[in-house]
C-alpha positions as semicolon CSV with decimal commas, in nm:
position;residue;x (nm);y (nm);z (nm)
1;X;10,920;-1,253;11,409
2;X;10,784;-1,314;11,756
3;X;10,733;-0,999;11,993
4;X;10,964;-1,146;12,272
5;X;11,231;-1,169;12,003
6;X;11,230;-0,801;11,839
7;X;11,236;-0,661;12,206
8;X;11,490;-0,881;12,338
9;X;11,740;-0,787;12,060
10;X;12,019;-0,592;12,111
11;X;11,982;-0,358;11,829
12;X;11,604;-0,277;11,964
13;X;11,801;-0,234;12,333
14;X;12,035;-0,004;12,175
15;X;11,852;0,234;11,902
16;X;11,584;0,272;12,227
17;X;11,880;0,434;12,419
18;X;11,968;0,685;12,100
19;X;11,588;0,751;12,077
20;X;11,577;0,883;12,404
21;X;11,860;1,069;12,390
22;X;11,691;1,279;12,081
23;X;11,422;1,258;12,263
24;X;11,614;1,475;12,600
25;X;11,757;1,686;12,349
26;X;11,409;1,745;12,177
27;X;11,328;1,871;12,563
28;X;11,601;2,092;12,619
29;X;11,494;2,270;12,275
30;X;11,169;2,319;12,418
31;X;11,280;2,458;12,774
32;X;11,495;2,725;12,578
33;X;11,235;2,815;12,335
34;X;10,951;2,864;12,612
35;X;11,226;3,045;12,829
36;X;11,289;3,251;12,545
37;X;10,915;3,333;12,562
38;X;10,860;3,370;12,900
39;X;11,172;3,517;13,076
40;X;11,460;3,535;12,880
41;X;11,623;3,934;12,837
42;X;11,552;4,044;12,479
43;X;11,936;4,127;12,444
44;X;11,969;3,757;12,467
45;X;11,841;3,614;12,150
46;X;12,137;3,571;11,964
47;X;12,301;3,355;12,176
48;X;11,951;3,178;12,208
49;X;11,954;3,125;11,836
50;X;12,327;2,953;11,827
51;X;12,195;2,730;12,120
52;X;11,851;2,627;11,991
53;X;12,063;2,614;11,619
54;X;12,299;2,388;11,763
55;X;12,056;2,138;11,938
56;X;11,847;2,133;11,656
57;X;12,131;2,003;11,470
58;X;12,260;1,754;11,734
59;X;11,888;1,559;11,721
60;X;11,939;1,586;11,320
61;X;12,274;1,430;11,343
62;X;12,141;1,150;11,594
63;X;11,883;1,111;11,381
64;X;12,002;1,089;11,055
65;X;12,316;0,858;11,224
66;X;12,481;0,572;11,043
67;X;12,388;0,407;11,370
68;X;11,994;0,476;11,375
69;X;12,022;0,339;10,993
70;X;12,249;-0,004;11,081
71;X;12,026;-0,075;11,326
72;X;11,710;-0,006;11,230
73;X;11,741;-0,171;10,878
74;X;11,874;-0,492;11,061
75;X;11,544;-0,503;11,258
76;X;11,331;-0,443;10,999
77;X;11,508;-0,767;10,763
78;X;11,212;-0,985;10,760
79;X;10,929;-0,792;10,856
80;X;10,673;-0,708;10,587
81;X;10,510;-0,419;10,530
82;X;10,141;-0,566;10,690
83;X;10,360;-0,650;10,984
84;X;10,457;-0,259;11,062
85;X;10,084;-0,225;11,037
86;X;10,014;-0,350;11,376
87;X;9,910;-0,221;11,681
88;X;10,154;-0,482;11,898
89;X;10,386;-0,213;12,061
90;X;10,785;-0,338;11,913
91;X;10,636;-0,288;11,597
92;X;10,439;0,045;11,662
93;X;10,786;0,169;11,787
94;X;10,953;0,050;11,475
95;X;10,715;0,174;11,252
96;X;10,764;0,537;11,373
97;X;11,119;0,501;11,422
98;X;11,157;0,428;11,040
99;X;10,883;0,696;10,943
100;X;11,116;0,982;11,110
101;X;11,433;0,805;11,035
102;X;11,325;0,847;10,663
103;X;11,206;1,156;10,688
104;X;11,493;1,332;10,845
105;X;11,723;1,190;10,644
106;X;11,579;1,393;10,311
107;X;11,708;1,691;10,507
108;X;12,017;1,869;10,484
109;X;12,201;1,965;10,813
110;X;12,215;2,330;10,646
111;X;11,841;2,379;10,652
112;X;11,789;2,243;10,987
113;X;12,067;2,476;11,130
114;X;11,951;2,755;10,921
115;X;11,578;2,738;10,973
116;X;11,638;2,697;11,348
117;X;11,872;2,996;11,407
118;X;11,663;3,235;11,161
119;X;11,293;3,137;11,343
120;X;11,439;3,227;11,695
121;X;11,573;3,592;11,531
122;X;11,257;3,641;11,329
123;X;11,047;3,567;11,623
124;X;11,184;3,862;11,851
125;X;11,146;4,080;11,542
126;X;10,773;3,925;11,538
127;X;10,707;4,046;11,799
128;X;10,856;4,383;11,753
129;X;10,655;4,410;11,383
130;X;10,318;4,333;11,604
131;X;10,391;4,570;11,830
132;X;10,444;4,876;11,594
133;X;10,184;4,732;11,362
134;X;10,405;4,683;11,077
135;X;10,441;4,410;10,840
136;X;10,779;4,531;10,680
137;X;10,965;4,550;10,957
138;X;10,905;4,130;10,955
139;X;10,945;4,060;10,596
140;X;11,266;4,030;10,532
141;X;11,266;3,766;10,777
142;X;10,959;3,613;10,697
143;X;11,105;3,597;10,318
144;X;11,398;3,432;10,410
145;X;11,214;3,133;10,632
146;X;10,937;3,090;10,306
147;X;11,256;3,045;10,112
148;X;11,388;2,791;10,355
149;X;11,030;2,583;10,385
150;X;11,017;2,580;10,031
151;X;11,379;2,407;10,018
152;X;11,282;2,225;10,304
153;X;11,001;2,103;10,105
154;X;11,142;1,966;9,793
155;X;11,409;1,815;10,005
156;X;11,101;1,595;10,140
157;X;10,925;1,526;9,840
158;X;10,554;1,544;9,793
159;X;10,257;1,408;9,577
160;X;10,063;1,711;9,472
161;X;10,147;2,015;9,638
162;X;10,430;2,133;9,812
163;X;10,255;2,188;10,108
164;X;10,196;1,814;10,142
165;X;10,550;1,762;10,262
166;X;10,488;2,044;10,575
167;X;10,149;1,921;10,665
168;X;10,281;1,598;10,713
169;X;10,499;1,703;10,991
170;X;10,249;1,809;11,213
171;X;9,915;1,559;11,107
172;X;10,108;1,263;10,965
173;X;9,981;1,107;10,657
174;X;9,724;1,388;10,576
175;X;9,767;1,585;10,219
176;X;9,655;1,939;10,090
177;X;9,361;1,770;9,914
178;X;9,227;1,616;10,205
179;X;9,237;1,914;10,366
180;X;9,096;2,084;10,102
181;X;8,820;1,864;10,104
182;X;8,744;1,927;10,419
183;X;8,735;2,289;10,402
184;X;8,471;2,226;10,124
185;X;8,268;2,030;10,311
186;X;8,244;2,264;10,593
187;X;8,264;2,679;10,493
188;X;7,950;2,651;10,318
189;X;7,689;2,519;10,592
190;X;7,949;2,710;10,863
191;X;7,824;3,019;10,640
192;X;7,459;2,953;10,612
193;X;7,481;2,891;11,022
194;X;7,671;3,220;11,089
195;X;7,418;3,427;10,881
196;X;7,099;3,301;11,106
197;X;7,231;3,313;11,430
198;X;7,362;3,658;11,323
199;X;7,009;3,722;11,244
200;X;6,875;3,571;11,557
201;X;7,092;3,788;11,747
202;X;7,008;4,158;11,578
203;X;6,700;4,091;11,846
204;X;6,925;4,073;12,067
205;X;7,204;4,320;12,319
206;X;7,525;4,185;12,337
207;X;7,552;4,107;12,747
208;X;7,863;4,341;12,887
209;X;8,135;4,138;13,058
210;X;8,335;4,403;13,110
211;X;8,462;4,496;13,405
212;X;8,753;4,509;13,723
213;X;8,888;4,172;13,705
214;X;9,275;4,163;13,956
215;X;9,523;3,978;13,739
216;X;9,639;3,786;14,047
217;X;9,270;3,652;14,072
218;X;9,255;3,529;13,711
219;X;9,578;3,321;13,785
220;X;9,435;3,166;14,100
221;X;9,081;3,139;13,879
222;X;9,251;2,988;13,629
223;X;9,480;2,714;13,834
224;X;9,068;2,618;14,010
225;X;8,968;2,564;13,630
226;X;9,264;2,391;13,474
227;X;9,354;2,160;13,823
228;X;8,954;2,049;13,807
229;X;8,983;1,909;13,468
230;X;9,290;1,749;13,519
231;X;9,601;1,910;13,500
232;X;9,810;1,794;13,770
233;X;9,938;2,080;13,984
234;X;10,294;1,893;14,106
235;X;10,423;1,838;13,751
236;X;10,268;2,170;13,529
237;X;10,339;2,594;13,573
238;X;10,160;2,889;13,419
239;X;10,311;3,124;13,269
240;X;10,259;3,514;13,104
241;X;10,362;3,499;12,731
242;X;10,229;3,724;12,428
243;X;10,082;3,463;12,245
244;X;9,956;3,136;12,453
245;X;10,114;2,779;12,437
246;X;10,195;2,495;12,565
247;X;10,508;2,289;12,614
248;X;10,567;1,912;12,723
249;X;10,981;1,963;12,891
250;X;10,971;1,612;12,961
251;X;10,779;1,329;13,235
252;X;10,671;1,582;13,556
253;X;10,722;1,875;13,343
254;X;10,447;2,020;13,115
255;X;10,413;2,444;13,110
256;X;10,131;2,590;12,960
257;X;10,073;3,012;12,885
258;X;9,836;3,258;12,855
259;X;9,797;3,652;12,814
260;X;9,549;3,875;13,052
261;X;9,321;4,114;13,012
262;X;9,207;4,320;13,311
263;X;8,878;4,437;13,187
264;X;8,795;4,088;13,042
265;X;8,893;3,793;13,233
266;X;8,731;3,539;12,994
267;X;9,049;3,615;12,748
268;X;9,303;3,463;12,955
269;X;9,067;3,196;13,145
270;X;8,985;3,063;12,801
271;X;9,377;3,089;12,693
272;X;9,419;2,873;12,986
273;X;9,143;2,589;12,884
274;X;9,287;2,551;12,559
275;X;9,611;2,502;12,666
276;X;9,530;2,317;12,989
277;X;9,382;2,080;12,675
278;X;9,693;2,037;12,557
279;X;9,861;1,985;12,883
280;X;9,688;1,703;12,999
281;X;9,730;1,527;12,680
282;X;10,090;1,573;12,755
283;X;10,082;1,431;13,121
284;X;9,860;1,164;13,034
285;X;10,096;1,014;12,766
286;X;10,246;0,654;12,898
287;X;10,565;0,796;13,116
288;X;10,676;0,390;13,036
289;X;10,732;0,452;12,687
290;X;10,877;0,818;12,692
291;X;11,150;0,803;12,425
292;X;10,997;0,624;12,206
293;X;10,639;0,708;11,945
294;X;10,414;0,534;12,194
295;X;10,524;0,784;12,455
296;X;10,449;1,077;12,215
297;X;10,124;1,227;12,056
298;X;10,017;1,129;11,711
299;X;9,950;1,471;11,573
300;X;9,883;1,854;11,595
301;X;9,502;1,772;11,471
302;X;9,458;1,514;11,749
303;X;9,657;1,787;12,030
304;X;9,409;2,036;11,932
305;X;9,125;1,813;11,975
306;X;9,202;1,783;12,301
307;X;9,247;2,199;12,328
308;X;8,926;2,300;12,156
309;X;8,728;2,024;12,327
310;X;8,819;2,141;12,694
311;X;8,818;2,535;12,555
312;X;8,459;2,518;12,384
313;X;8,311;2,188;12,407
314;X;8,310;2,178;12,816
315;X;8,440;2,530;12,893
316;X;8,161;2,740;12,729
317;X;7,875;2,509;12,827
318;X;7,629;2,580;13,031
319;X;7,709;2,291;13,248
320;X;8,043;2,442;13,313
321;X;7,937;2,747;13,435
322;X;7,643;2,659;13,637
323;X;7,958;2,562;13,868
324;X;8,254;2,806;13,812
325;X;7,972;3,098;13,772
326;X;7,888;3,162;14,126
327;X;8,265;3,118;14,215
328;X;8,346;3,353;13,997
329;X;8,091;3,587;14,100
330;X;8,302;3,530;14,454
331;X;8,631;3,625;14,275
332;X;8,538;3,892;14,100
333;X;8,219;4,082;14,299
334;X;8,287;4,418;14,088
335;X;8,270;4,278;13,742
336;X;7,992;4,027;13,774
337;X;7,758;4,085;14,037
338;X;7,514;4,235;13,768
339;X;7,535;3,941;13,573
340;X;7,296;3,654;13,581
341;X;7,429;3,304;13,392
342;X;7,189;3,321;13,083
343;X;7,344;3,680;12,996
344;X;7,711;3,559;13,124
345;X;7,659;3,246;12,849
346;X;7,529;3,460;12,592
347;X;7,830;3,677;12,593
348;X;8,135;3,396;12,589
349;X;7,904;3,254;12,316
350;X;7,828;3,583;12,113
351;X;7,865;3,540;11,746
352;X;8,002;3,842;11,529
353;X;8,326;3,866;11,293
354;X;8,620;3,977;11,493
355;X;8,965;3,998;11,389
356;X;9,205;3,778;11,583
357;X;9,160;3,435;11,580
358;X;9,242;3,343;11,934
359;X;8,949;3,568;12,062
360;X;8,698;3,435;11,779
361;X;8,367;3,252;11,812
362;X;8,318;2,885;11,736
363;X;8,115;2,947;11,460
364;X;8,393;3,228;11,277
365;X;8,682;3,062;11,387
366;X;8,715;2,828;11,078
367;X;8,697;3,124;10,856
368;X;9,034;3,240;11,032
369;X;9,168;2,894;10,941
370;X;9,105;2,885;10,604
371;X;9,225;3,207;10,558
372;X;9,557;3,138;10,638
373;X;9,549;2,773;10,517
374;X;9,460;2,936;10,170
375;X;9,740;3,199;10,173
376;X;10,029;2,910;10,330
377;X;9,959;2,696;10,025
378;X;9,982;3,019;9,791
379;X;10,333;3,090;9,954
380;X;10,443;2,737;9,941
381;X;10,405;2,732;9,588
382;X;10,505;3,028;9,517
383;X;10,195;3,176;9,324
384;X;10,201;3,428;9,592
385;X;10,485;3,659;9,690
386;X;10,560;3,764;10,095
387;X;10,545;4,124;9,977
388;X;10,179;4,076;9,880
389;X;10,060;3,908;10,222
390;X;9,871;4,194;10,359
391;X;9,678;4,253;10,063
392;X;9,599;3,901;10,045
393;X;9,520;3,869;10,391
394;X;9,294;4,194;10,441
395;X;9,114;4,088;10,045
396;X;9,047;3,719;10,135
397;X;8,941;3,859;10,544
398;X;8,671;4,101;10,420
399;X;8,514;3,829;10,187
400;X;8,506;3,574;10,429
401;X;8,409;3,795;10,740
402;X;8,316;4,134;10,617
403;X;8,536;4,376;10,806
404;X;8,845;4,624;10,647
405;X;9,145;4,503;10,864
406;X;9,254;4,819;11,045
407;X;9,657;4,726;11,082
408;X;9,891;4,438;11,054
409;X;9,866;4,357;11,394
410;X;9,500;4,271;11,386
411;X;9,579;4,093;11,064
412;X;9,831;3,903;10,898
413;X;10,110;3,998;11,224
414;X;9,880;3,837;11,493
415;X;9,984;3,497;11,522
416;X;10,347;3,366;11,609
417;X;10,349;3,029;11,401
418;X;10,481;3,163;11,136
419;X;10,791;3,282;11,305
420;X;10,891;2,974;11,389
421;X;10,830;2,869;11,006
422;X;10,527;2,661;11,121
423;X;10,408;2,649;10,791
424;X;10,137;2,324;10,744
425;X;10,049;2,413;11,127
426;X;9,704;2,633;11,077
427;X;9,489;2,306;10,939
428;X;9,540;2,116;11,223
429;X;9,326;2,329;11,452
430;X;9,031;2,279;11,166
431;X;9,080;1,901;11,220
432;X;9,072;1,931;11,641
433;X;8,738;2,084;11,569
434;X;8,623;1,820;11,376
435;X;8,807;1,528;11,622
436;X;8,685;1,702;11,946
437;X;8,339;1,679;11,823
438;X;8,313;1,385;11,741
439;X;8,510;1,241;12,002
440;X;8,279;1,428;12,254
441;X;7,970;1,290;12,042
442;X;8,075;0,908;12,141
443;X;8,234;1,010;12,524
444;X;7,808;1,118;12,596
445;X;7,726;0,820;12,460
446;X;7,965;0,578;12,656
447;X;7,927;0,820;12,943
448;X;7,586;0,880;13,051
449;X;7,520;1,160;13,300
450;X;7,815;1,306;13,220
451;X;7,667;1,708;13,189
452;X;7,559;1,666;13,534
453;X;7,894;1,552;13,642
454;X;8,005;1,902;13,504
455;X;7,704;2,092;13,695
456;X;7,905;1,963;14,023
457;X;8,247;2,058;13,933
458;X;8,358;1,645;13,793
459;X;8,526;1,663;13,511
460;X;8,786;1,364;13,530
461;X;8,537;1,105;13,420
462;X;8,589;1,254;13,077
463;X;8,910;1,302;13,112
464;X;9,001;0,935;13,230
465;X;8,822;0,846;12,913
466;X;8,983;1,073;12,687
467;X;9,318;0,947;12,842
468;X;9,229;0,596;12,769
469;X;9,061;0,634;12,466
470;X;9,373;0,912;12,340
471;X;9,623;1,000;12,543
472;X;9,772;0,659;12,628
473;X;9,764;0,521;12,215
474;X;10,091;0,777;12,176
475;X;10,130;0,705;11,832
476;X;9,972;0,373;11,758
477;X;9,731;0,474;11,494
478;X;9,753;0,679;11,188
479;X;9,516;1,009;11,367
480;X;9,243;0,946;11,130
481;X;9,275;0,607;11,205
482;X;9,216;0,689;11,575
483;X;8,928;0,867;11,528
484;X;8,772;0,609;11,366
485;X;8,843;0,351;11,591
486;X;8,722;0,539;11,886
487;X;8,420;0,717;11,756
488;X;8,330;0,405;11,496
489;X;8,278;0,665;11,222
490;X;8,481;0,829;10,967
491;X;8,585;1,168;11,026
492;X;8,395;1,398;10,891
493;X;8,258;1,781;10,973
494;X;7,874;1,643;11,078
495;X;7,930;1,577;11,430
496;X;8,074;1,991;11,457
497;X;7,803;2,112;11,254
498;X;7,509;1,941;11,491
499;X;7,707;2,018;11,753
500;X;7,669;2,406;11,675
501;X;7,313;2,381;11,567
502;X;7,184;2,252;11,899
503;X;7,419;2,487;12,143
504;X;7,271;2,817;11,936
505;X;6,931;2,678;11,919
506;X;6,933;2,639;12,296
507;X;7,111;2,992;12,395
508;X;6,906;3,224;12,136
């Protein structure tokens, strides 16, 4: 079937207007979840969750529409399965449209409804629980969305393992065993690296960042940092929240979050990288095809890429700082004007086991993943009850990092995802390690004098690159696929490794 054919037909013309409806609904769920975040009265969550219910099951019932199916099925009549395999755009869109179509459709209206009233309830008691440092006053809740993922789960079907039907939402086509893989392929070496630069550093005093650091001077900080790698000011806000995120509303509309610390003003500055990441991955997506998969990003692996890349990668190099140090010596006089930038580097790169994962070092971090990567599948297949979480957690924890967890809210209570039942989330971030590696590894290559760009304060030749190498595909390629076609290797954790083995050999 010829290009100027499929896109000239009326049902294409037509299921393009429904998908973009779902697709404005889809952004009005988003602007009341982050306002329910950022500045909507706690009295009001009820009435949130019968909203965000309710438009969660309007997209279902668009989605799942006898209309969708008519339509999409009549395109599809003579078009093999190699065809859909292209990278020609009518049949990229089609593609997805049938992947979702056929995916939604496994999924009762009751589950959808269900699972999106209960996550907006269970996160306000979230973040009660955290608060008081107590797991039981979440469980119930907690209980009741496991119960609902599992359902959800079976509905969808899987291979192997359960869990391959929730990792699928977020890093399409991936499975437990990959992931698995992966993990095996990289704990090991990330251990024997973590026990000699933890060596190398006994010779060493931790550098003391602490200090006076004027909220009000982090945000304007923060807006120098996130506008100079990209994020366009006109069309993007930042935002107070108790656990940092990011959210695309639609075209001219992406918010991003972070949390502050007054004594440490790397906490929220680095909040504000990693989300700025995933920010301009959001504006950068083609604004011509919004409402349809080439307008969208591929996966949660390939979004954090983009996070952890800007975060670590470029945000704790020494590149970076040799320009944002002395104007942040200007912004804050009282809490760095002891400092010089070899201590300064050696303290936002210290390694030592810590206990929330947002705050951890590059090297640690991974442990945090597959922690709760290991306990999600557990739950998912029910070898392992919710009652028994914080014993799991704080057992598996002091094995992999080697410190008691003192409460629930430096444990299994400090992240939100799994209030919003993002179970088959917590890999993904693994994976944007991996991707932002590697995808860094080929950008020097393609990009010579690119550090020195960075000692000046550039930083939009890499991201023009990343946008044309990334952001612009939407969802064109399978996200391992991507990878490979950008970098010209399969991915694999090598390119992470090296690149932690050369940044600690140069600071220590």
């Amino acid at each position: 079937m010829a290009m100027v054919e499929l896109k000239e037909k009326k049902e294409f013309k037509e299921l393009k207007d429904i998908f973009s409806e779902i697709t404005h609904l889809r952004g009005i769920r988003r602007l009341l979840s982050w306002d329910q975040e950022t500045f909507m009265p706690k009295a009001g969550e009820k009435n949130r969750a019968n909203q965000i219910a309710l438009i969660s099951t309007l997209i279902h019932q668009r989605l799942t529409s006898n209309a969708i199916k008519e339509k999409l099925y009549s395109l599809l009549e003579g078009i093999n399965t190699n065809e859909l395999d292209s990278d020609r755009a009518e049949l990229v869109i089609l593609r997805e449209w049938k992947r979702d179509y056929e995916r939604a459709v496994k999924i009762p209206e009751t589950i959808i409804k269900e699972l999106s009233y209960k996550s907006v309830i269970a996160h306000e008691v979230w973040v009660k629980a955290r608060e008081q440092k107590d797991f039981n006053i979440f469980l119930p809740h907690l209980s009741e969305l496991i119960k609902l993922t599992r359902e959800k789960a079976k509905c969808l079907g899987y291979e192997d393992h359960p869990y391959d039907a929730l990792l699928d939402e977020y890093e399409p086509y991936e499975r437990t065993r990959d992931i698995d893989e992966l993990f095996n392929a990289l704990i090991p070496p990330l251990k024997r690296l973590y026990e000699k630069i933890t060596e190398r550093l006994k010779r060493k005093k931790r550098p003391d960042i602490s200090g006076k650091y004027p909220i009000e001077r982090q945000k304007a900080l923060s807006q120098i940092m996130a506008s100079s790698l990209g994020l366009k000011n006109p069309s993007s806000r930042i935002d107070t929240v108790v656990h940092p995120f990011s959210t695309k509303i639609g075209p001219g509309d992406v918010r991003i979050t972070t949390r502050w610390n007054e004594r440490d003003f790397t906490e929220g500055i680095f909040g504000i990288l990693h989300e700025a990441g995933h920010g301009i991955y959001s504006q950068n997506l083609l604004a011509e095809y919004y409402g349809t998969p080439l307008g969208e990003s591929v996966s949660l692996g390939i979004h954090e890429s983009q996070s952890r890349l800007y975060e670590n990668i470029i945000g704790r190099s020494k590149e970076f700082w040799e320009f944002f140090f002395p104007i942040s010596k200007g912004i804050f006089p009282d809490g760095l004007s002891n400092l010089d930038l070899n201590s300064f580097l050696l303290a936002i790169n210290w390694v030592e086991p810590s206990f929330i994962r947002v705050e951890a070092d590059e090297v640690t971090y991974n442990f945090h993943i597959y922690l709760r990567f290991t306990i999600e599948k557990e739950l998912i297949e029910g070898s392992l009850s919710p009652v028994d979480i914080p014993l799991k957690w704080n057992t598996l924890f002091e094995e992999l990092l080697g410190l008691k967890v003192p409460d629930d809210s430096r444990g299994c209570l400090q992240d939100v995802h799994w209030s919003g039942a993002a179970f088959g989330y917590f890999p993904t971030y693994t994976l944007g390690n991996v991707y932002g590696a590697m995808l860094f590894e080929k950008a020097k290559e393609e990009l010579p004098g690119l550090f020195d760009d960075f000692k000046m304060g550039k930083f939009r030749t890499i991201t023009r690159w990343l946008g044309e190498k990334i952001h612009s595909q939407g969802r064109r390629y399978r996200p391992k696929d991507l990878i490979e076609k950008v970098t010209e290797n399969k991915p694999t954790p090598s390119a992470f490794l090296d690149y932690l083995q050369e940044k600690y050999r140069q600071i220590i």
